[in-house]
C-alpha distance (Angstrom), angle and dihedral (degrees) to the residues before:
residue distance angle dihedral
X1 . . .
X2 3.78 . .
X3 3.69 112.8 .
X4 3.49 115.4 -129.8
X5 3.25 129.6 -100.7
X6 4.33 124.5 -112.0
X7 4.06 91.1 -97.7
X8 3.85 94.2 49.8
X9 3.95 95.5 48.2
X10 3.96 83.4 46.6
X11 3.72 95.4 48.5
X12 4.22 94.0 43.1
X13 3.91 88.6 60.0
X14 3.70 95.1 44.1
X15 3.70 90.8 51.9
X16 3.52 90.7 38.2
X17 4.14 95.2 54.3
X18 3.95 91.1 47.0
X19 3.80 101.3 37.9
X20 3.91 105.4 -111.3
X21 3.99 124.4 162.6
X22 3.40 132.3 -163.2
X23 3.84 95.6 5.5
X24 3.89 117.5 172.7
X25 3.08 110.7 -99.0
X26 4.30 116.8 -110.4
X27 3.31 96.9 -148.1
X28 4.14 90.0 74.4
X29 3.78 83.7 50.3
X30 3.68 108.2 56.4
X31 3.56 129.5 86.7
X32 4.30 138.5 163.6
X33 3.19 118.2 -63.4
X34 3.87 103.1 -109.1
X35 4.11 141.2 167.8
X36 4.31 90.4 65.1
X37 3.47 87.3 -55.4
X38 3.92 116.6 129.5
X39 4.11 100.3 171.9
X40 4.01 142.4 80.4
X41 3.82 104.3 -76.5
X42 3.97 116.7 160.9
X43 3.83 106.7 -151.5
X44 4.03 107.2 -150.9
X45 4.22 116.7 -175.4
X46 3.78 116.9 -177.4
X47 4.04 125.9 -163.3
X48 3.17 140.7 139.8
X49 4.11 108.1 -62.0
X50 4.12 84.5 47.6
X51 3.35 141.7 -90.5
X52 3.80 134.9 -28.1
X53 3.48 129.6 -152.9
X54 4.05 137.2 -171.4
X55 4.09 122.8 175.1
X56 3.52 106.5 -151.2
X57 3.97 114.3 -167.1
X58 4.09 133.0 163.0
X59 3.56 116.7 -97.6
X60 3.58 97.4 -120.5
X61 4.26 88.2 56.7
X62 3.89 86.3 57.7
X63 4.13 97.4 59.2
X64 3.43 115.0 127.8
X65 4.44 82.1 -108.4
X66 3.78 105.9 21.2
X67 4.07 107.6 -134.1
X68 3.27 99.7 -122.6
X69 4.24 146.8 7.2
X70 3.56 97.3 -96.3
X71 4.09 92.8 62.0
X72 3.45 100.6 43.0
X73 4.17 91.8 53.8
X74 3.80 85.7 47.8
X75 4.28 86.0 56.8
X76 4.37 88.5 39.6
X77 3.71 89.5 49.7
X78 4.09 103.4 32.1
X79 4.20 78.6 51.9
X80 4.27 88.9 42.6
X81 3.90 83.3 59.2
X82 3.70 92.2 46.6
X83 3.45 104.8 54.0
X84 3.64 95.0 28.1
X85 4.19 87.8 56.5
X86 3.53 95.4 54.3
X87 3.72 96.1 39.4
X88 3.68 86.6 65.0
X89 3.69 97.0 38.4
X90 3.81 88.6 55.9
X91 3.66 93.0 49.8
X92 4.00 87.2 43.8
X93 3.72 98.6 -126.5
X94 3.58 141.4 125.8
X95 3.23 141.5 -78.1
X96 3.66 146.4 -174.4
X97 4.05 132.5 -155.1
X98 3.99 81.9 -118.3
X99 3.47 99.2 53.3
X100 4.04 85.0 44.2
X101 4.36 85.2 56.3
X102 3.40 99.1 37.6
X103 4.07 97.4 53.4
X104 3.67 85.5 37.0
X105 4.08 85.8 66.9
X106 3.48 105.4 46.0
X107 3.82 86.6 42.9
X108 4.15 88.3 56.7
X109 3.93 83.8 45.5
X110 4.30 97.1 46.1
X111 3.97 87.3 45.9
X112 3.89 94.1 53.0
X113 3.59 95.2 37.4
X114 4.12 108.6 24.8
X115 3.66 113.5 23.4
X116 3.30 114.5 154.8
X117 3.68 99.5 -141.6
X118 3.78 83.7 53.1
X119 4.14 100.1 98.2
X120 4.11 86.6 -171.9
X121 3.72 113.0 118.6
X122 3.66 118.3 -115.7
X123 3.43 111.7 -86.6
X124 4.26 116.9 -172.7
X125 3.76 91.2 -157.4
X126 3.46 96.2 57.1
X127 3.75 84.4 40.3
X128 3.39 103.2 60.2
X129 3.86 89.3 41.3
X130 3.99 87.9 56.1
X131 4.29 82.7 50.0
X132 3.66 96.7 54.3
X133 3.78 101.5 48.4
X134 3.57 88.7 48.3
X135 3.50 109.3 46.3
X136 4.48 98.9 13.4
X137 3.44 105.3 56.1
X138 3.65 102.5 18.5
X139 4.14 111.7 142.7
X140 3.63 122.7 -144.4
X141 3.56 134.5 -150.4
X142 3.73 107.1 -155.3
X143 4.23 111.3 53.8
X144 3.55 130.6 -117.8
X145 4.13 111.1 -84.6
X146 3.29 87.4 46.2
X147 4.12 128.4 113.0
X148 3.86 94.7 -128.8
X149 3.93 92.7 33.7
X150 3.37 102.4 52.3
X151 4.01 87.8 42.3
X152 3.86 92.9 64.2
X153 3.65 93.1 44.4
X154 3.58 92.1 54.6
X155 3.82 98.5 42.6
X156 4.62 87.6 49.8
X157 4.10 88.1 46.7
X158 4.01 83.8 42.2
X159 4.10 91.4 50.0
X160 3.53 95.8 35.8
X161 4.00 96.6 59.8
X162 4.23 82.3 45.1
X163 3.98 94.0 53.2
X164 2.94 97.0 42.7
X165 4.05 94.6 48.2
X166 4.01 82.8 46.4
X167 3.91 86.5 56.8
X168 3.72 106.1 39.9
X169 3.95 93.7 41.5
X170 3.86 108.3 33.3
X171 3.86 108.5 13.8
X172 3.47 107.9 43.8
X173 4.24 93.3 46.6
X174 3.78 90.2 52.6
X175 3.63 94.8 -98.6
X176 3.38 110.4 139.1
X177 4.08 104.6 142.8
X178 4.19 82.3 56.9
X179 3.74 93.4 49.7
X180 3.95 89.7 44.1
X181 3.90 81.9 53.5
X182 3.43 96.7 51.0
X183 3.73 92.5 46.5
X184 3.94 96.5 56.8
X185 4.21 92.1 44.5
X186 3.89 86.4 50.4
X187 4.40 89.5 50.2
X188 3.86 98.8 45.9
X189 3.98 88.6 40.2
X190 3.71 117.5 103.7
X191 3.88 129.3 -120.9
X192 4.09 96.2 -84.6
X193 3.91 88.7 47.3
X194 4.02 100.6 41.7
X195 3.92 83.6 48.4
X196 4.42 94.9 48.7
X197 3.96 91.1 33.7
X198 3.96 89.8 58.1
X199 3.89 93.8 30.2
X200 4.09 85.7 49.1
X201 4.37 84.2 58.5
């Protein structure tokens, strides 16, 4: 049996935590990054036969054990995109470039810290440590006052308030079919109800 590669592990426990079937699979989808480019971009063109879809990541993210933390989020969230993208084109509904970021980040933060093919016990240390390096001392590329800039700072404030609710609630009392509850209403919400559900934490 061939094992599978990083992507296709990441994308089984994403579908696996939210309940989706008969996904494509990403590893058909993703190609080198190319054009001077050298991170995670998912390239979407619609028309009128549908929608296609390339995953573009560097070759040093797609190593059987990515170097270092920075490449393997770009593979968690260029494969959050993914499956997120075709979820929602299955299920014909919308879906906004903020909604794409924001679900991208709590994704990154439920693989580190929840996967379910993770047998580890929950530990809040380790938690918290996980919750700072993702959403304290991220760096971005595009400035503040910009479109894109201010869109990923809003979507890591955004996730960090939900994480953190996830941990301090569910995860740290032992409730773990709650937080897994909480996790699947916040993925099939929509923009206005992603933002108030991690705004209301």
């Amino acid at each position: 049996m061939t094992a599978r590669s990083l992507p296709a592990r990441i994308q089984a426990a994403l579908c696996r935590m939210y309940g989706i079937e008969n996904a494509p699979l990403v590893d058909d989808f993703i190609r080198p990054c190319e054009g001077g480019i050298d991170r995670e971009v998912l390239l979407v063109r619609e028309d009128d036969d549908g929608v296609e879809v390339a995953l573009h990541l560097p070759d040093s993210a797609l190593a059987k054990v990515p170097t270092t933390f920075d490449e393997l989020c770009q593979v968690i969230e260029g494969v959050s995109h993914f499956v997120f993208l075709v979820e929602r084109a299955r299920r014909e509904l919308p879906l906004t470039q903020l909604e794409l970021e924001l679900q991208a980040e709590v994704d990154k933060y439920v693989i580190f810290v929840h996967d379910p093919h993770d047998v580890r016990p929950f530990e809040p240390d380790r938690a918290a440590r996980i919750r700072a390096k993702l959403f304290d001392t991220v760096q971005y590329i595009d400035p503040p006052g910009t479109e894109r800039g201010d869109r990923y700072r809003l979507a890591n404030d955004l996730a960090a308030r939900f994480a953190g609710m996830l941990d301090e609630r569910f995860a740290r009392q032992g409730r773990f079919e709650q937080l897994w509850r909480a996790l699947r209403r916040f993925y099939s919400a929509g923009q206005y109800e992603k933002i108030n559900l991690a705004c209301a934490a």
